[in-house]
C-alpha positions in Angstrom: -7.8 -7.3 14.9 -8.6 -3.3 14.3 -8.0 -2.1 10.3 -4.0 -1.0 11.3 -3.4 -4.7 12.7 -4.5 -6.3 9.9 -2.5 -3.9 7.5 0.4 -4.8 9.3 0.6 -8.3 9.5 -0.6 -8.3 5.9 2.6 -6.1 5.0 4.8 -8.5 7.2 3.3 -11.7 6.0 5.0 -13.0 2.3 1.4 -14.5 2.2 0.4 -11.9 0.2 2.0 -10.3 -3.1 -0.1 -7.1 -3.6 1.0 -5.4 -0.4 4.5 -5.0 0.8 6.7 -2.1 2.9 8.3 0.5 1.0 10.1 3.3 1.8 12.5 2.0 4.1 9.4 0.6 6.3 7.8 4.0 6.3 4.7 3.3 3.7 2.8 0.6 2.9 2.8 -0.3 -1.2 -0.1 -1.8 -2.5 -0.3 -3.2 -6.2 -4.2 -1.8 -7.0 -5.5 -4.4 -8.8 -3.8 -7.6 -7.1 -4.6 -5.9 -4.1 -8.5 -6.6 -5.5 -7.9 -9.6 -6.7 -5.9 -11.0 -3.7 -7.8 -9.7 -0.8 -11.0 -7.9 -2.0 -12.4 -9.8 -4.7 -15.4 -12.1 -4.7 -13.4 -14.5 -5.5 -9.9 -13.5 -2.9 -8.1 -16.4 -1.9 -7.5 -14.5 1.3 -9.9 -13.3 3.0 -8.7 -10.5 5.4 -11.4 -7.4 5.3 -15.3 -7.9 5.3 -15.4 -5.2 2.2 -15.2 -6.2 -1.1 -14.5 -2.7 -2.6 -11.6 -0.6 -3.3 -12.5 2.5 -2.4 -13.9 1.2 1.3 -10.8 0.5 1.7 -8.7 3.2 1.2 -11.6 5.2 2.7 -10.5 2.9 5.4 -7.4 4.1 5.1 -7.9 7.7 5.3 -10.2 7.0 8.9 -6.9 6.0 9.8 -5.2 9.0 9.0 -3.0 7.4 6.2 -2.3 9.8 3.4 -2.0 8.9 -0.2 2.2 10.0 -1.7 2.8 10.6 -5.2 6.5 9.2 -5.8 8.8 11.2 -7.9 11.1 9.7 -10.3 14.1 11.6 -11.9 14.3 11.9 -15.4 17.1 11.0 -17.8 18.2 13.4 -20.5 18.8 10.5 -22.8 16.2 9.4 -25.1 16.5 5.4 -24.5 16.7 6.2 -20.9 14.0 8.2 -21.0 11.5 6.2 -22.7 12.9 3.1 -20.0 12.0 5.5 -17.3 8.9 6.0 -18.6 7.9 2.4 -18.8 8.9 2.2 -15.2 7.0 4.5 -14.1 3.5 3.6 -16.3 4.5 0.1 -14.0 4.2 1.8 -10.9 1.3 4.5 -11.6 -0.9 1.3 -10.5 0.9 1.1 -7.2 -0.5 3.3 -4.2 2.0 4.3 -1.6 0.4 5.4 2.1 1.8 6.5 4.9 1.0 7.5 8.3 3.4 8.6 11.2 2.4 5.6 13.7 2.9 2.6 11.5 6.2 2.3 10.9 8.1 -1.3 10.1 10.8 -0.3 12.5 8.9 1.0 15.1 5.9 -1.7 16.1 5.1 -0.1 19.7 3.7 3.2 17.4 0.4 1.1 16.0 -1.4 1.8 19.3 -1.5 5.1 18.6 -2.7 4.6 14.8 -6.6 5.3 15.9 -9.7 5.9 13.9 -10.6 9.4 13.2 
């Protein structure tokens, strides 16, 4: 299967935990360093991309047209609420968020159309 295929079904699959649909099925999450334990390391349990480096892959990604988004979290005014936001957020600084306009959960028939640059 082409690079967008394989992202795809990995996102679909509850095979693997480092990469899921977020967004309402409008990016792909990834969980950086399951993601290269899971799938790119020498050791990966699932073999789904010849590379075995992170950055091939989201170079990869960016062939593809996918575009890295920075998520924004609202902050509390409250002290304990703020230092629990924080924590959440230091949790989710390791997880990339990608999107592109033709892969879309909902919307399966716009893949074609996700082509190599």
């Amino acid at each position: 299967l082409p690079f967008p295929q394989k992202l795809w079904v990995m996102a679909e699959s509850n095979q693997f935990q480092s990469i899921w649909w977020s967004e309402g099925g409008k990016c792909v999450a990834i969980a950086e360093e399951l993601f290269k334990a899971e799938v790119l390391g020498k050791e990966r349990p699932l073999q789904v991309f010849a590379m075995q480096n992170i950055k091939s892959f989201l170079r990869q990604l960016n062939r593809y047209g996918f575009i890295k988004i920075q998520r924004d979290f609202q902050r509390s005014a409250s002290l304990p609420e703020f230092l629990a936001e924080e924590a959440a957020v230091s949790a989710h600084s390791q997880i990339l968020y990608y999107y592109n306009s033709s892969f879309n959960r909902e919307h399966p028939n716009l893949l074609e159309k996700c082509k190599r640059r």
